[in-house]
C-alpha positions as CSV (number, residue, x, y, z in Angstrom):
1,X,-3.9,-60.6,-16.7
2,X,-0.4,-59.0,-15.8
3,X,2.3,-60.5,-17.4
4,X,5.9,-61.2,-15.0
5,X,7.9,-58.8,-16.5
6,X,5.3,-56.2,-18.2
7,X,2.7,-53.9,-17.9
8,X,0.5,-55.2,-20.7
9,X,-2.7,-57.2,-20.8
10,X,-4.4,-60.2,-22.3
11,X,-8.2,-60.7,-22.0
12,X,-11.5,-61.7,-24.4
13,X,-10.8,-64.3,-27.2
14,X,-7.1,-64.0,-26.7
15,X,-6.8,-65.3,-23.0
16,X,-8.9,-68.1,-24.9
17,X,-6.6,-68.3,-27.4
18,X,-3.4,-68.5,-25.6
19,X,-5.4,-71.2,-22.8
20,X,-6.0,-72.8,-25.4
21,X,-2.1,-73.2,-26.8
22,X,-1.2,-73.7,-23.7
23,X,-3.9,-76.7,-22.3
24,X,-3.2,-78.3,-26.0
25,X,-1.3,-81.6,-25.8
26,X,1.5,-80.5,-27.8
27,X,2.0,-77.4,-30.9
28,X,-1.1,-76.4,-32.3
29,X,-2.2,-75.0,-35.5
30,X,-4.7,-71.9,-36.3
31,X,-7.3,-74.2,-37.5
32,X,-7.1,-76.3,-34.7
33,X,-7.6,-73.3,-32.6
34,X,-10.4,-72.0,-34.8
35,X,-12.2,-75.5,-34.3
36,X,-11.6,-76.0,-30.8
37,X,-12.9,-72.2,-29.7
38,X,-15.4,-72.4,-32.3
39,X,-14.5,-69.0,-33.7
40,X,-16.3,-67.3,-36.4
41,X,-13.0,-67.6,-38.9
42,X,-9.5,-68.8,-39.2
43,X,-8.4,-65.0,-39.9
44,X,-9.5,-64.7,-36.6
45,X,-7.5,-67.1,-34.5
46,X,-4.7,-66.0,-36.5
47,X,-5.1,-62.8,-35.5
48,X,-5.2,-63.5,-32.0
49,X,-1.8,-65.4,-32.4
50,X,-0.4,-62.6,-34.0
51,X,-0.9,-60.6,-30.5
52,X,0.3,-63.1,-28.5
53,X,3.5,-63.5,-30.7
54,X,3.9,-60.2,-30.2
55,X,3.9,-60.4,-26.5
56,X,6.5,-63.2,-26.8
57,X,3.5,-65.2,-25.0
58,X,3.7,-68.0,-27.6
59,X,6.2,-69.4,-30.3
60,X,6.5,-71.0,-33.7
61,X,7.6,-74.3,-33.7
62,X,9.6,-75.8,-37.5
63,X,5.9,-77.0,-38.7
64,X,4.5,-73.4,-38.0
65,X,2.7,-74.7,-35.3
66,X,2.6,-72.4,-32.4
67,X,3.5,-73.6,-28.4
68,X,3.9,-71.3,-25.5
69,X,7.2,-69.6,-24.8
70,X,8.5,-71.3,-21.0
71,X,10.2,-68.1,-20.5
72,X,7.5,-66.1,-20.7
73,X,4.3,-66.7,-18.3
74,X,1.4,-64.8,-17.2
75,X,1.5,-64.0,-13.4
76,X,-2.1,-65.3,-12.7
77,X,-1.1,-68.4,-13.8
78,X,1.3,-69.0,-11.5
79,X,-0.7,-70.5,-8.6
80,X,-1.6,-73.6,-11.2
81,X,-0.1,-76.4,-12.2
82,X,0.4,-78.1,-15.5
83,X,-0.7,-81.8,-15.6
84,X,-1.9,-83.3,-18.7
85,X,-3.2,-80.4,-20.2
86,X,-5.3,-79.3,-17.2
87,X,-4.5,-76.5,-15.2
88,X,-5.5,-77.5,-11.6
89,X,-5.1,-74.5,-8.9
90,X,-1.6,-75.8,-6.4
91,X,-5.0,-75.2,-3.7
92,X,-6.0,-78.6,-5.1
93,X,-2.6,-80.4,-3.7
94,X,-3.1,-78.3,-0.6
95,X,-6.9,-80.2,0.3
96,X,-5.7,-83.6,-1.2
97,X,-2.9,-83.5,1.3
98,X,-5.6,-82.6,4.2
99,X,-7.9,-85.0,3.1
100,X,-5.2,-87.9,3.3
101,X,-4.2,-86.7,6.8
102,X,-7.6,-86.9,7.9
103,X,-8.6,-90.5,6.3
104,X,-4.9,-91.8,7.7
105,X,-6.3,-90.7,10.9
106,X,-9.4,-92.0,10.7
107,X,-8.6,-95.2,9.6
108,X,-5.0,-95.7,11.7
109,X,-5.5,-94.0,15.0
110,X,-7.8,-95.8,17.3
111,X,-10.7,-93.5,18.2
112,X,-11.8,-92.2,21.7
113,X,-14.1,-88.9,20.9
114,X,-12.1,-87.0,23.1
115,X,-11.1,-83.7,22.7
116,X,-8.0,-84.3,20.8
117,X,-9.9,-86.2,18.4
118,X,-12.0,-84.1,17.8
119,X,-10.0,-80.9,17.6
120,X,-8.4,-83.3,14.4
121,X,-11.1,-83.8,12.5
122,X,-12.6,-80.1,13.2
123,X,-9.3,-79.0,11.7
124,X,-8.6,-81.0,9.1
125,X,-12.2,-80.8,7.7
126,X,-12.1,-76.8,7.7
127,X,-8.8,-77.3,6.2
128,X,-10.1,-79.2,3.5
129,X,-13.0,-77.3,2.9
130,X,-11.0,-73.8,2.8
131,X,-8.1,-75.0,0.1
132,X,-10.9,-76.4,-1.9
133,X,-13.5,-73.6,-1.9
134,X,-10.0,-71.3,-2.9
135,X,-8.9,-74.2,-5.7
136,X,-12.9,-73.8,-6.9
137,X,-12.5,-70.0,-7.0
138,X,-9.1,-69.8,-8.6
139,X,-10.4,-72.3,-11.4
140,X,-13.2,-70.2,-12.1
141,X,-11.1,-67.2,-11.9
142,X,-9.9,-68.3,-15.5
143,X,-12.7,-67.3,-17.1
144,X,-13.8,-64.6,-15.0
145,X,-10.9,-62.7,-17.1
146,X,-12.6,-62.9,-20.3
């Protein structure tokens, strides 16, 4: 995991970690990380946030709570989005807007089984298919890095 502006790296229980901070509705707390990884000791979520505040990855909020720093992200995740909490691969907005191109069509333009028509559909459904095979492998890409 290369960060934007440096050579260093973030893998194991600290990628967890600091996916963790980061997917968490708001600041989080050490125990809360401890409980929600299911780690074998609050020393040892701590001591993953102590290497990510080192990177400048993460920050301490007034309740010593930790959040991530918005200045600073990790390259990799740059082809997701943030919604909720959930970080869905941009691939993902990519198939939905294929998918209502090809229902609009389907349902809007009246169908002959020509060649135009099917041409359409050939393309949008391998459209479809290809952004959300990608979305499925950049998702699952997450935890490859572990």
């Amino acid at each position: 995991m290369r960060m934007a502006g440096s050579g260093k790296r973030i893998y194991g229980r600290t990628w967890d970690v600091y996916l963790c901070i980061l997917t968490s509705s708001g600041p989080i707390g050490v125990r809360d990380i401890w409980r929600a990884l299911k780690l074998s000791s609050p020393s040892l979520a701590q001591y993953h946030v102590n290497k990510l505040l080192d990177l400048k990855l993460i920050e301490t909020t007034i309740e010593g709570k930790y959040r991530t720093n918005d200045e600073e992200k990790l390259e990799a995740l740059r082809s997701f989005l943030m919604l909720r909490g959930m970080l869905i691969p941009r691939m993902v907005v990519y198939g939905a807007l294929f998918s209502g191109i090809l229902v609009s069509f389907l349902i809007l333009w009246p169908w002959r089984g020509d060649f135009r028509d099917l041409v359409t559909v050939a393309v949008c459904l391998f459209s479809i298919c290809a952004f959300f095979f990608e979305a499925y492998k950049q998702h699952r890409g997450l935890t490859v890095f572990k």
